[in-house]
N, C-alpha and C positions, 0 to 999 in steps of 0.2 A: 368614538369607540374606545373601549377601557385597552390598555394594555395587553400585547397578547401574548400568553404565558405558552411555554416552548419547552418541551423535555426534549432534551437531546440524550440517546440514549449509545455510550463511547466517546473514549477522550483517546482517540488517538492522532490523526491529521484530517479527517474529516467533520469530525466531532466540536474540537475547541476552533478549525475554520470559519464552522454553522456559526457557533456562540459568536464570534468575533463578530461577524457580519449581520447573524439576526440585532444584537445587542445595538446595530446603528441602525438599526429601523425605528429603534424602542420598545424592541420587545423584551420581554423579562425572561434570561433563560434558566433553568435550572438543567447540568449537565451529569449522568450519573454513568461511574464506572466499576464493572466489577471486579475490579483487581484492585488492591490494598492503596496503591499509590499508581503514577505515572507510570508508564512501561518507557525505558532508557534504553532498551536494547532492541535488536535487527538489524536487518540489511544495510546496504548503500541502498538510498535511491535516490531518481535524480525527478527536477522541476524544470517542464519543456514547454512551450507552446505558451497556449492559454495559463497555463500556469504561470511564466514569467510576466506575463500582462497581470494578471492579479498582485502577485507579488511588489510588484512597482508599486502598485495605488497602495502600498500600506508602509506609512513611515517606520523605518527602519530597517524592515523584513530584511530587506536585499542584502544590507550590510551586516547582519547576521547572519544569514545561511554562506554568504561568502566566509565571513569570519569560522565557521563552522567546515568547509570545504575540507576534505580528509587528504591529507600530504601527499598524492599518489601522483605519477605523471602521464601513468596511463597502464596497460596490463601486455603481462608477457605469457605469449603461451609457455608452457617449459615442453623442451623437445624442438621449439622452434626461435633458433637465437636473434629474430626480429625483433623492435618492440609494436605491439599494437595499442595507438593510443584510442580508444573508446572509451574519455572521461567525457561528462558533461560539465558546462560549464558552472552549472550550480546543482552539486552531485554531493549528497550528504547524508550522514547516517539516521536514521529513519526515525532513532530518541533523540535526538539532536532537532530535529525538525519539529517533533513532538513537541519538545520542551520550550522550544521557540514562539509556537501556536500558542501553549497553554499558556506562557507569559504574555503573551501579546491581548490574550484574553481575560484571564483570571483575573485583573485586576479593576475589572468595569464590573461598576456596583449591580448592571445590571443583569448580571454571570453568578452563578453557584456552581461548584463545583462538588460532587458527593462520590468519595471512592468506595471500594468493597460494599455497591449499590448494585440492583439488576429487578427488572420487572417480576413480579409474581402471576400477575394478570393484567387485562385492559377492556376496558367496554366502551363501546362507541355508540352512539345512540343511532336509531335506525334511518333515519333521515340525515344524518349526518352535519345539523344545524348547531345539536347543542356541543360541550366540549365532551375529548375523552377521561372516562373514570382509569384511575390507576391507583392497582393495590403492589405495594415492593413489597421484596423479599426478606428486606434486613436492618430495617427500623424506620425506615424514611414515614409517615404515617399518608395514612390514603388518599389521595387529591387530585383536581381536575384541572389539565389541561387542554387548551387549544389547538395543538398542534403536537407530535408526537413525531421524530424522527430519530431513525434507524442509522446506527453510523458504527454498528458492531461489527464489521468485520465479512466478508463471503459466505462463512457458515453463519451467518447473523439470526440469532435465538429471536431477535426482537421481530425480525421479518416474516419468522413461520407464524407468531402469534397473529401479526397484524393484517398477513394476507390469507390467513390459516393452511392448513396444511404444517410438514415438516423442515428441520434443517437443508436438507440436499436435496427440497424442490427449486426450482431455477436452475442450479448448477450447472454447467456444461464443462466435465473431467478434457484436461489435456494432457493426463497418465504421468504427470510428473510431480514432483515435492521437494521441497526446499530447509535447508537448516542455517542457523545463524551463530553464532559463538566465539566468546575469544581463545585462545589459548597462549599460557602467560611464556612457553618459549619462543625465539625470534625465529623462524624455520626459514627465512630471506633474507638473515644476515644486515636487516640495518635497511634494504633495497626500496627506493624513493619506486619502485614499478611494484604493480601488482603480479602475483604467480599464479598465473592458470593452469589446470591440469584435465586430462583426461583422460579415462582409463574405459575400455572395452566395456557394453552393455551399459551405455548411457549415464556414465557414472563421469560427474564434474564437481571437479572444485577450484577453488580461488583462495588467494592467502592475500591480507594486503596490513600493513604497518599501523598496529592499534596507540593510537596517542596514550594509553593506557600502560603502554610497555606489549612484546610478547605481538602477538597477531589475532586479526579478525579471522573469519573462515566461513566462506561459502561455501554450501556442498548442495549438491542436485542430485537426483536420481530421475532421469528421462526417460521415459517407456513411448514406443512407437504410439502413434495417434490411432491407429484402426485394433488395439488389443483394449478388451473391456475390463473395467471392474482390476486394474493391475496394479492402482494405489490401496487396495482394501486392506493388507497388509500393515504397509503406512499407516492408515488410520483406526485397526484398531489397536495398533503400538499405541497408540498418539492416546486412544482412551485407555490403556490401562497408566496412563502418567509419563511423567519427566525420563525417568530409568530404563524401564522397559523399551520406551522411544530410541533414547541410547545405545542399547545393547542392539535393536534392529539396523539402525543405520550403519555402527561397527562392523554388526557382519555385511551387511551390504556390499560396503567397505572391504569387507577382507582380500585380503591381496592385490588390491586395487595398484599397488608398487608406489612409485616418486618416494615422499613423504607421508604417506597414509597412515601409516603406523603410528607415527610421533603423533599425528593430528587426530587421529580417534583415541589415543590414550590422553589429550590435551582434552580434550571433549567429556571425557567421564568425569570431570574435574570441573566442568566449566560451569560458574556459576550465572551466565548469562546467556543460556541457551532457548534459542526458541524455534519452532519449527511450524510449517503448514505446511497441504496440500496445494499446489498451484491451480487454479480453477478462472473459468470466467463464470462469470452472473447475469444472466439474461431474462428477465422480466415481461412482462407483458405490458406493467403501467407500471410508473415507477410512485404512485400513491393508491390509498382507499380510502374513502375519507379523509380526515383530519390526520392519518398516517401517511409519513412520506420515507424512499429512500436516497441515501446519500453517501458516495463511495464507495464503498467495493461491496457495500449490503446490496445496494443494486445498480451496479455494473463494472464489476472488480474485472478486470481485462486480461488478467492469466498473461501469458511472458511478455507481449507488447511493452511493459516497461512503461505504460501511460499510467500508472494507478493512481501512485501522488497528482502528477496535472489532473486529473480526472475528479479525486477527490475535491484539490481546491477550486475547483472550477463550478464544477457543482455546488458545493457547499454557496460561493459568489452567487452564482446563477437564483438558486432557491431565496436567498434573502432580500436578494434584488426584487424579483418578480411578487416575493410577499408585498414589500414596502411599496412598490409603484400600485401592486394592486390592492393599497390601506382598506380595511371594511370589508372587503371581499376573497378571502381566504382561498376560497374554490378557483377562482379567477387566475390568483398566483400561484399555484400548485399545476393550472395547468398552464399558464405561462413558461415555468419552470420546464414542466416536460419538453413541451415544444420547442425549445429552444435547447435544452439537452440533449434528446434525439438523436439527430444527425452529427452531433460532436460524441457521444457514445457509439454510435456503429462505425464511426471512421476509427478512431482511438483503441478501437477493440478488433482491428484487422489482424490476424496474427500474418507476417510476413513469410511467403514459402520455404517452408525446409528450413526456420528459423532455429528449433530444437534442433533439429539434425546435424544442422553446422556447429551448434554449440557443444552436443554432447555424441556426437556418430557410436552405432552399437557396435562396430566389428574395430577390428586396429585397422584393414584396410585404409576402413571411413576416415578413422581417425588420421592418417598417415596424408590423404587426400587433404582432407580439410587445412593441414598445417602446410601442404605444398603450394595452395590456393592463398592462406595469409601472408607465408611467404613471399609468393609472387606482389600480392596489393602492397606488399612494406617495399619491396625494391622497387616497386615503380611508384611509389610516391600518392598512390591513387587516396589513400587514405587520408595523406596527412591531408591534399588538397579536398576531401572530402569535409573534413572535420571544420576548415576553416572558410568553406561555403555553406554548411547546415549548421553545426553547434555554436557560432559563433553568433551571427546576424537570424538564422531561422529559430535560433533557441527563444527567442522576443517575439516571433511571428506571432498573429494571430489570425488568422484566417477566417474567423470563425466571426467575427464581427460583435464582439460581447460587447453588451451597451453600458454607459457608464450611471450608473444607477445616482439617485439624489437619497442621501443621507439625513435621517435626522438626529442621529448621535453622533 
């Protein structure tokens, strides 16, 4: 069989994952991103489970996302003078992880990378035998491949095309939304802990120590799960652009008290701000044809905190399943599913009252929830927590992933 040619469509941890692992089957991939260059900025997030079994089989990886691990020693609510440590043990900034992937990849002759790229169109033949036609948007010129996979993101433009319909079919809202950003004052004075914060009507943030200088900043806005349509707001800040976005969250923000003020005047300033909607993606099949998805296009898991393991695991899972099933394309895509499956609806459990502990709407809630962290720090429940799960279950893999045979 001739080489089989692989648009990947996102370069962010899902994306150059694919590339990394299709590229040792020998397939040829070409990866196309619509943003100018690399995305550096976001979150903390961290690689659990199945993710640290992947991670291992790839020389180096380990030793760089360690080297990469953000100074912190663990997070302190403010109001409550415990500390609470919930770091993972390989818990890193989410361009930092990016940038890791894309090196780990870019450099295999048989990887292209194309930025400020994105689909125009796609045509699949009806039978699903021959390859997909693809016309882009911004010069790349028109060409067929075999395999076509989705690694853009929850709201993923590539998925509406590919399963037709629009962006926010799949979606299932958890009424919350997420911001990222640095700001170049220290508002923690130097403090090796993270400053968590919470203010009435589900309003949460985090401050934690930017190797950069100045601090990172996490902010949430949590709306109860039984009120509809309550990020609409959110989102269409988010389409009139960058500013607008800003100026909504600010007030959200207003008088939220601690630090708020410094931190949203830090924010209108920031040049590495980014924001979403927090959502899970639930699917019916996770291909159509010669289209397949991958990461949080289809099954972004919204607050579980599984997205990254979820992302590299899949990405592993899909190229495995291709290469064992060589010649037979259809065979390894539903390999793939079938073995993704059951590791997507455990991964995608949201734990009860998980937003509500993080972010409570009344001060009551909030007063509660800090009397309750208080009590887990004096009795030690946590620390022996952390060093029964994070430590030895962080490598666990339950899930029994096979170790695939390599031909690059």
């Amino acid at each position: 069989m001739s080489q089989l040619r692989v648009l990947i469509v996102g370069a962010s941890i899902a994306g150059p994952m694919a590339a990394y692992w299709l590229a040792k089957t020998g397939a040829r991939v070409t990866v196309i991103e619509r943003f100018p260059g690399l995305r550096t900025n976001g979150q903390s997030i961290d690689i659990r489970t199945t993710g640290v079994t992947i991670m291992r089989k790839i020389l180096g990886m380990e030793t760089a996302v360690r080297a990469k691990r953000p100074n912190l020693e663990g997070l302190r609510m403010t109001g409550n003078p415990d500390q609470q440590s919930l770091l993972s043990e390989y818990e890193i900034f989410r361009g930092d992880l990016a940038k890791i992937l894309f090196d780990l990849s870019e450099g295999n002759e048989n990887v292209q990378y194309v930025f400020g790229e994105q689909i125009a169109s796609m045509q699949q033949h009806e039978d699903n035998n021959g390859p997909v036609t693809v016309e882009f948007a911004n010069g790349l010129p028109k060409s067929e491949y075999d395999l076509i996979v989705a690694c853009d993101g929850a709201t993923s433009r590539t998925r509406a095309m590919g399963f037709g319909g629009n962006v926010r079919d799949h979606i299932d809202p958890v009424n919350s939304w997420a911001a990222f950003f640095s700001v170049k004052q220290d508002l923690i004075n130097g403090s090796k802990l993270g400053h968590g914060y919470t203010a009435p009507g589900g309003r949460f943030l985090a401050l934690g120590s930017d190797p950069a200088g100045g601090n990172t900043v996490n902010l949430m806005g949590i709306n109860p799960r039984d009120k509809r349509d309550v990020t609409l707001p959110f989102r269409e800040a988010m389409k009139q652009g960058e500013e607008p976005l800003k100026r909504f969250i600010a007030q959200h923000y207003k008088g939220a008290g601690w630090k708020t003020e410094e931190i949203m005047a830090g924010m209108m300033d920031s040049r590495n701000f980014y924001a979403s909607e927090i959502v899970q993606v639930k699917v019916p099949s996770l291909c159509k044809g010669r289209f397949v998805l991958v990461g949080d296009a289809g099954y972004a898991p919204g607050p579980t905190g599984t997205g990254t393991t979820l992302a590299l695991t899949g990405a592993y899972v899909l190229a495995g399943e291709v290469g064992k099933h060589k010649g037979d394309l259809a065979a390894g895509l539903r390999g793939y599913e079938e073995r993704m499956k059951p590791i997507i609806q455990d991964m995608q459990k949201i734990p009860p009252l998980v937003l509500s502990i993080m972010a409570p709407q009344t001060a009551w809630g909030i007063w509660l929830r800090n009397k309750i962290f208080a009590f887990i720090a004096w009795t030690n429940i946590l620390d022996y927590a952390q060093r029964l799960f994070m430590g030895s279950a962080g490598g666990t893999d339950k899930y029994g992933l096979p170790d695939y045979d390599w031909v690059a």
